[in-house]
Jmol script that loads the backbone (N, CA, C; Angstrom):
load data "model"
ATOM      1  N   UNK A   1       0.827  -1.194   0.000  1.00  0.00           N
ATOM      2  CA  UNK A   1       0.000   0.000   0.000  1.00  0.00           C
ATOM      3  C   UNK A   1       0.874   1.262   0.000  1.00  0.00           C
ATOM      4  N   UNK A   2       1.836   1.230   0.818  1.00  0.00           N
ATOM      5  CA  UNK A   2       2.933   1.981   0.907  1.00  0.00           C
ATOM      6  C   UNK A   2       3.515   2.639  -0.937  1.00  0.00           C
ATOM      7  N   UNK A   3       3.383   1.635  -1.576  1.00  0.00           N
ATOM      8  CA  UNK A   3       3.946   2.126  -3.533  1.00  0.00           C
ATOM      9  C   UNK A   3       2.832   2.714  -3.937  1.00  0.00           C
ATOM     10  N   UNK A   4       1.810   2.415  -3.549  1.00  0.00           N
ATOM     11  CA  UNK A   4       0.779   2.857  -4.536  1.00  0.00           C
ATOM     12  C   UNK A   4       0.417   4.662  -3.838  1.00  0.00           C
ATOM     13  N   UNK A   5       1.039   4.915  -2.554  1.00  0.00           N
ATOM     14  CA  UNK A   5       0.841   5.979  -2.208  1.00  0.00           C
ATOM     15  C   UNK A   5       1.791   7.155  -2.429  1.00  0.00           C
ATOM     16  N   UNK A   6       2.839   6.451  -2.658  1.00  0.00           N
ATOM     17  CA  UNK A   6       4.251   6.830  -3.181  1.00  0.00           C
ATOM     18  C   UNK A   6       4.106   7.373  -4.554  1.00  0.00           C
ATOM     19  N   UNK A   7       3.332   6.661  -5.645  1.00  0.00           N
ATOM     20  CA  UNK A   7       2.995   6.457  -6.770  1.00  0.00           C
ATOM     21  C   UNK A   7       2.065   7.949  -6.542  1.00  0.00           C
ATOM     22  N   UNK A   8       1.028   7.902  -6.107  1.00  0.00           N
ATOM     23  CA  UNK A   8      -0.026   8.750  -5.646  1.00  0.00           C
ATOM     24  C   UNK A   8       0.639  10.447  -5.473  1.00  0.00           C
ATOM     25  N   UNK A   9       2.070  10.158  -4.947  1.00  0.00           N
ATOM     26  CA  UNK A   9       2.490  11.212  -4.120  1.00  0.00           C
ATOM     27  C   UNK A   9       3.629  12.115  -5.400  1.00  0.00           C
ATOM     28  N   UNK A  10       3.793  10.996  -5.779  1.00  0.00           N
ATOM     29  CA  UNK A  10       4.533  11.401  -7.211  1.00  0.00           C
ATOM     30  C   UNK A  10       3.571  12.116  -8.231  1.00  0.00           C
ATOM     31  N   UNK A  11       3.112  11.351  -8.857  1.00  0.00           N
ATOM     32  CA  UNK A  11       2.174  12.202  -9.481  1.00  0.00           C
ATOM     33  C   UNK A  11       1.357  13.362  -8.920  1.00  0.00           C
ATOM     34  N   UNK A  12       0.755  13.589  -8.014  1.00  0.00           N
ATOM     35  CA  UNK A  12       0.680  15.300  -7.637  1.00  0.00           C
ATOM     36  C   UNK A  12       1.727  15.942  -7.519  1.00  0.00           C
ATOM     37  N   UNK A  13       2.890  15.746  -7.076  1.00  0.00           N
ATOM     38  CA  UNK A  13       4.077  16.453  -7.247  1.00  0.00           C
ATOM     39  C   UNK A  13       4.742  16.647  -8.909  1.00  0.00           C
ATOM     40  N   UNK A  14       3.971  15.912  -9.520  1.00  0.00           N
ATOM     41  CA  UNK A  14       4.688  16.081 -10.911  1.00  0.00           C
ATOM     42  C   UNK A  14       3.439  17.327 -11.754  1.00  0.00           C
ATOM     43  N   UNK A  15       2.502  17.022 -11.295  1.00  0.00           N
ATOM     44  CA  UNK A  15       1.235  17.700 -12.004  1.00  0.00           C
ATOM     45  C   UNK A  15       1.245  19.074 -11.155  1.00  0.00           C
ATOM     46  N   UNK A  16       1.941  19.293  -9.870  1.00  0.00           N
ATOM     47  CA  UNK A  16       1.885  20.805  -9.091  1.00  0.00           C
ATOM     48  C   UNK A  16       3.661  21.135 -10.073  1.00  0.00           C
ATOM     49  N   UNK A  17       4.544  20.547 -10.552  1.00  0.00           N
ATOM     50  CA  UNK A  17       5.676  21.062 -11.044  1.00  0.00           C
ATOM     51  C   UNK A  17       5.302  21.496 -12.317  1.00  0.00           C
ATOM     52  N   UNK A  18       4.450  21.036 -12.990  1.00  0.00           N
ATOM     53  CA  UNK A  18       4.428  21.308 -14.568  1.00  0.00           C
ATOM     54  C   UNK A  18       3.693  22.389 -14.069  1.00  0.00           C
ATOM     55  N   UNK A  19       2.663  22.450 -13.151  1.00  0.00           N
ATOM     56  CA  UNK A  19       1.746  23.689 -13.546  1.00  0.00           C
ATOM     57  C   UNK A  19       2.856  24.676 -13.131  1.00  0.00           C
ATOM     58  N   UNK A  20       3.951  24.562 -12.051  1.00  0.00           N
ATOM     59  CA  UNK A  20       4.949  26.099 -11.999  1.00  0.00           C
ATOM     60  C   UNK A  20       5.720  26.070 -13.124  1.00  0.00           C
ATOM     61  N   UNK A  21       6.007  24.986 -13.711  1.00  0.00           N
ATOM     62  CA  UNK A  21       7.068  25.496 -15.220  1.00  0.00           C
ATOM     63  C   UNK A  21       5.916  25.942 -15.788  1.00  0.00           C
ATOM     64  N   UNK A  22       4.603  25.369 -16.087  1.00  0.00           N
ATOM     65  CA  UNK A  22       4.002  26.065 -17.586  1.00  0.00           C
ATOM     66  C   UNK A  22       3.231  27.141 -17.407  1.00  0.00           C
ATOM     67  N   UNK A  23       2.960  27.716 -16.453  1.00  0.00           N
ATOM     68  CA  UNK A  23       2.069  28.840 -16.004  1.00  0.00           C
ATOM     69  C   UNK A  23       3.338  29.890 -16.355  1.00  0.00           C
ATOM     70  N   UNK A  24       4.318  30.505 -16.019  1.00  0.00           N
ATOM     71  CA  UNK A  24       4.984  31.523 -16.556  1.00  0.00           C
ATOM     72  C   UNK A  24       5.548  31.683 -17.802  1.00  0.00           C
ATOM     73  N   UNK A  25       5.614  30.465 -18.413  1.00  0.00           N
ATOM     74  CA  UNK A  25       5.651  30.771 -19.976  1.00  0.00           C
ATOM     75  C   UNK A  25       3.960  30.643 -20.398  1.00  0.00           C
ATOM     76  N   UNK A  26       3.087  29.981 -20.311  1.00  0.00           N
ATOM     77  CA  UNK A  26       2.038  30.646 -20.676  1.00  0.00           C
ATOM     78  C   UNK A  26       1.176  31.983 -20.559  1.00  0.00           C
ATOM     79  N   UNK A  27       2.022  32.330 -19.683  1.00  0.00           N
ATOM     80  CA  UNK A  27       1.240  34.165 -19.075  1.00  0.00           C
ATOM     81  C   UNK A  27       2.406  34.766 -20.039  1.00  0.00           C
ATOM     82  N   UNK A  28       3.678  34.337 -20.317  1.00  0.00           N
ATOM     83  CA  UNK A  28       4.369  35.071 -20.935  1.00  0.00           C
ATOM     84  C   UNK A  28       4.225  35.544 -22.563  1.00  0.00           C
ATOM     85  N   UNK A  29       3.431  34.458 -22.968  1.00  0.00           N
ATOM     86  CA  UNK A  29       2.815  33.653 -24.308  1.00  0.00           C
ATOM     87  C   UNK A  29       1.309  34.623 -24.583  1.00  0.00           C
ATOM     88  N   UNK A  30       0.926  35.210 -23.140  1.00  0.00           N
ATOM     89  CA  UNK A  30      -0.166  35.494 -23.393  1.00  0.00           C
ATOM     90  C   UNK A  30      -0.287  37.086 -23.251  1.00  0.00           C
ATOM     91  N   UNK A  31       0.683  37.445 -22.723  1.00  0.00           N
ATOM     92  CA  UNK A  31       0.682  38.762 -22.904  1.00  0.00           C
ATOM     93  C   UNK A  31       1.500  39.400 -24.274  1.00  0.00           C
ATOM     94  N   UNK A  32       2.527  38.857 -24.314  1.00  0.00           N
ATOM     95  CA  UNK A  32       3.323  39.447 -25.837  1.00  0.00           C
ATOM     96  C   UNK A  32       2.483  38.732 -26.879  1.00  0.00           C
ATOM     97  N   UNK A  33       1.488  38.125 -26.880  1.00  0.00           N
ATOM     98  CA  UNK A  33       0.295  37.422 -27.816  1.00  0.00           C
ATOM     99  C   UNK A  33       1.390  37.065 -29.074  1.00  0.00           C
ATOM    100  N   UNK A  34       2.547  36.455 -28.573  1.00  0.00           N
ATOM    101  CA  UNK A  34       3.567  35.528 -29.515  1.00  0.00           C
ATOM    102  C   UNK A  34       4.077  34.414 -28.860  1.00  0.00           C
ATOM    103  N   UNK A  35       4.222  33.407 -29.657  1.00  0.00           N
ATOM    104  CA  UNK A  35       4.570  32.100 -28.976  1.00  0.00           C
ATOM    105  C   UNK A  35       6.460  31.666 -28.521  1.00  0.00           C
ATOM    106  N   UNK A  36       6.602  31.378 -27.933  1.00  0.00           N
ATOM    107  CA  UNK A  36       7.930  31.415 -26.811  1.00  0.00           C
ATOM    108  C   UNK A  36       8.920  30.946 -27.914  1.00  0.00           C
ATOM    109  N   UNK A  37       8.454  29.622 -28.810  1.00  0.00           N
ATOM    110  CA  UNK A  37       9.731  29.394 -29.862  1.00  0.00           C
ATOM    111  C   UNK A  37      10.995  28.842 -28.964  1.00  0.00           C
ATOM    112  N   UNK A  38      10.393  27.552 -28.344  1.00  0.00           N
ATOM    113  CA  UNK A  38      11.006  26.571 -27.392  1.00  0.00           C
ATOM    114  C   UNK A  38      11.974  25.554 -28.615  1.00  0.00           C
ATOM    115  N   UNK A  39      13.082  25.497 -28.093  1.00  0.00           N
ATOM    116  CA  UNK A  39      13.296  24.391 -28.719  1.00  0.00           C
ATOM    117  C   UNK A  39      13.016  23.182 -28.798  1.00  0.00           C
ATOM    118  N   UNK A  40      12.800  22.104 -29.472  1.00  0.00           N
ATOM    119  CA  UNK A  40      12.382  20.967 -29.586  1.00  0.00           C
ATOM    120  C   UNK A  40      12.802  20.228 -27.765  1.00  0.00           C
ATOM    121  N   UNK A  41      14.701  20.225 -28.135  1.00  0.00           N
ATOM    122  CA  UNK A  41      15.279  19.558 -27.034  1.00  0.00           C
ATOM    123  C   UNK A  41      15.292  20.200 -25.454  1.00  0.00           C
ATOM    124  N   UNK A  42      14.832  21.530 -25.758  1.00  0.00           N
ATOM    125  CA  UNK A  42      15.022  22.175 -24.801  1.00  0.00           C
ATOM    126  C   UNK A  42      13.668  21.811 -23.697  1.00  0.00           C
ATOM    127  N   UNK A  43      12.155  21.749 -24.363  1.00  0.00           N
ATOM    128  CA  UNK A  43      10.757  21.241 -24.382  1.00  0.00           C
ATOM    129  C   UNK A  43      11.273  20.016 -23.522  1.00  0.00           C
ATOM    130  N   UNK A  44      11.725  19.209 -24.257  1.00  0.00           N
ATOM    131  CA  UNK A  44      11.520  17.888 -23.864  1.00  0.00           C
ATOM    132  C   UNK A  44      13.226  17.813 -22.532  1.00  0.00           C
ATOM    133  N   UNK A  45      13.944  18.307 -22.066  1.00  0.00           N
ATOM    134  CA  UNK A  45      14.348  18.482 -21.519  1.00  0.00           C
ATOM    135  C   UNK A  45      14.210  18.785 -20.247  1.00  0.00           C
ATOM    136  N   UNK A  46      13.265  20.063 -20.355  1.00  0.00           N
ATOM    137  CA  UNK A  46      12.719  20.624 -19.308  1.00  0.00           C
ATOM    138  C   UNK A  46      11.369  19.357 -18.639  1.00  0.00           C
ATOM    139  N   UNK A  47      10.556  18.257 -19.382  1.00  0.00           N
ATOM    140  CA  UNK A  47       9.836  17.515 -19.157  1.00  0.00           C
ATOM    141  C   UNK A  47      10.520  16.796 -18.572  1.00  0.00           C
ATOM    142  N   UNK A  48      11.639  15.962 -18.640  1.00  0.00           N
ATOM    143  CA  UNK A  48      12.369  15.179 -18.268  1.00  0.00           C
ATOM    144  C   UNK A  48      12.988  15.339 -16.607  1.00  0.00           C
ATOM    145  N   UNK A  49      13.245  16.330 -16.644  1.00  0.00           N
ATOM    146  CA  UNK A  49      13.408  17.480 -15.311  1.00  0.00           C
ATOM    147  C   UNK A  49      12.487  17.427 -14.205  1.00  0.00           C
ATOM    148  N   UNK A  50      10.971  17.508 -15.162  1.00  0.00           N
ATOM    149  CA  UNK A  50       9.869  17.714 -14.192  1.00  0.00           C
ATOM    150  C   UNK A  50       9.626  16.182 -13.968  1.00  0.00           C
ATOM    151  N   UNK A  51       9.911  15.106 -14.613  1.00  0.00           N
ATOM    152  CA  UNK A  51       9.443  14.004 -14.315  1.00  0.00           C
ATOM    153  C   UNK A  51      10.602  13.866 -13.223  1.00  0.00           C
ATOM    154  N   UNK A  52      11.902  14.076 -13.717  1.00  0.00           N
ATOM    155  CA  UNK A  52      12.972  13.463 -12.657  1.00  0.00           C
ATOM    156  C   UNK A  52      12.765  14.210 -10.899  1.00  0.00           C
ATOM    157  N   UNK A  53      12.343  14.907 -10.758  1.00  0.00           N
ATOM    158  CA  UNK A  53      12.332  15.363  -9.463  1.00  0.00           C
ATOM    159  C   UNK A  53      10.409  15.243  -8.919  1.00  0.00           C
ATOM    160  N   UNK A  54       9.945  14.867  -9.424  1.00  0.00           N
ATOM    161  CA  UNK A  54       8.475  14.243  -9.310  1.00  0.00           C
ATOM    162  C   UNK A  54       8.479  12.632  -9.116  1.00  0.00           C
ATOM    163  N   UNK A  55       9.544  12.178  -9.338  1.00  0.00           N
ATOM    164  CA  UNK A  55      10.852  10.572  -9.175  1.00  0.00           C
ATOM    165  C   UNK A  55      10.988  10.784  -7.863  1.00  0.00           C
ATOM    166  N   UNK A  56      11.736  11.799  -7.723  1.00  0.00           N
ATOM    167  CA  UNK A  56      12.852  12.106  -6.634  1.00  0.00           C
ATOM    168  C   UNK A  56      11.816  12.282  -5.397  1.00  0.00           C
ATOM    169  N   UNK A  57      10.965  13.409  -5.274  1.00  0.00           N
ATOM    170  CA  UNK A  57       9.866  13.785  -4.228  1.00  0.00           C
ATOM    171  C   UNK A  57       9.074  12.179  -3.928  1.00  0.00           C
ATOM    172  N   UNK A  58       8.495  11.009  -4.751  1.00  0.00           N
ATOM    173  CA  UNK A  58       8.379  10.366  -4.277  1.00  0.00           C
ATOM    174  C   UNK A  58       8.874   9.097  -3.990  1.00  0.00           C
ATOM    175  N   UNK A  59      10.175   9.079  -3.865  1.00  0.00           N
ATOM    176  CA  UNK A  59      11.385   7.970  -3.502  1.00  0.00           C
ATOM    177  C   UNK A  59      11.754   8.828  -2.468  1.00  0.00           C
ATOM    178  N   UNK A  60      11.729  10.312  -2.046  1.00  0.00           N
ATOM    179  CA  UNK A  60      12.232  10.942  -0.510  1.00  0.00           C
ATOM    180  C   UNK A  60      10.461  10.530   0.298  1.00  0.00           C
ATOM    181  N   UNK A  61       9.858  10.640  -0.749  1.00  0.00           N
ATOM    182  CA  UNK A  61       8.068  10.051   0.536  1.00  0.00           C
ATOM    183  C   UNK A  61       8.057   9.150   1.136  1.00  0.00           C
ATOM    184  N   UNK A  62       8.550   8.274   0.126  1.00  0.00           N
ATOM    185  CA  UNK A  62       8.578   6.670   0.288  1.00  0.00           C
ATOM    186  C   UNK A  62       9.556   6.192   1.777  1.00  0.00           C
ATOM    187  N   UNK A  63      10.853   6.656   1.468  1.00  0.00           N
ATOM    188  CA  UNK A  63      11.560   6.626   2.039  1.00  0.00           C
ATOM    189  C   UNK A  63      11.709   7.105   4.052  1.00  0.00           C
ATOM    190  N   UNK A  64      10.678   8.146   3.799  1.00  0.00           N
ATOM    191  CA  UNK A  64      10.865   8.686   4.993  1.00  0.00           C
ATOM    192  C   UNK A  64       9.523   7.660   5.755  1.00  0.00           C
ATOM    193  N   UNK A  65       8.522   7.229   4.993  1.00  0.00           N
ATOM    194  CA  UNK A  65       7.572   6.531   5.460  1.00  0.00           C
ATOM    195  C   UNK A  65       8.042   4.939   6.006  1.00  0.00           C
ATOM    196  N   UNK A  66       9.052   4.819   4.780  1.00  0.00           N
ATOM    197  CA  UNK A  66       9.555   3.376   5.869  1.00  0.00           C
ATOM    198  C   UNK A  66      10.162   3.346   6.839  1.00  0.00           C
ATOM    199  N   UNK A  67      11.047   4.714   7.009  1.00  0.00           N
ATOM    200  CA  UNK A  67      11.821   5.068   8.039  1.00  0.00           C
ATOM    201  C   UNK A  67      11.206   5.355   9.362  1.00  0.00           C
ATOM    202  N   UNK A  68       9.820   5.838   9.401  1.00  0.00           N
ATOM    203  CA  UNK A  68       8.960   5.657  10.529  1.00  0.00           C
ATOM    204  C   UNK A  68       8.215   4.759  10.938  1.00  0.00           C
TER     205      UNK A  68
END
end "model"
wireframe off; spacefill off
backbone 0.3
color backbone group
């Protein structure tokens, strides 16, 4: 029960990180009413990022829960 909450804990931490990366380039997108002109690798970089520490937040959840 312990993974599946871990699992649980990850994914809101990954879905509260994307909304702080994509909320300031979308307000940024929306006021100069021109599009940011991301690079391909740079896009998928920055995703990779948000997944890896949305990893990380729930392997430190996990972790501290077995530890108690």
């Amino acid at each position: 029960m312990q993974i599946f909450w871990a699992v649980v804990v990850g994914s809101v931490a990954h879905f509260i990180i994307s909304f702080i990366v994509s909320f300031p380039l979308g307000f940024i997108e929306g006021v100069t009413k021109s599009p940011l002109n991301i690079p391909v690798w740079l896009g998928l970089t920055i995703s990779q990022l948000e997944v890896a520490a949305a990893i990380a937040i729930a392997v430190y959840w996990y972790g501290r829960r077995r530890a108690a």
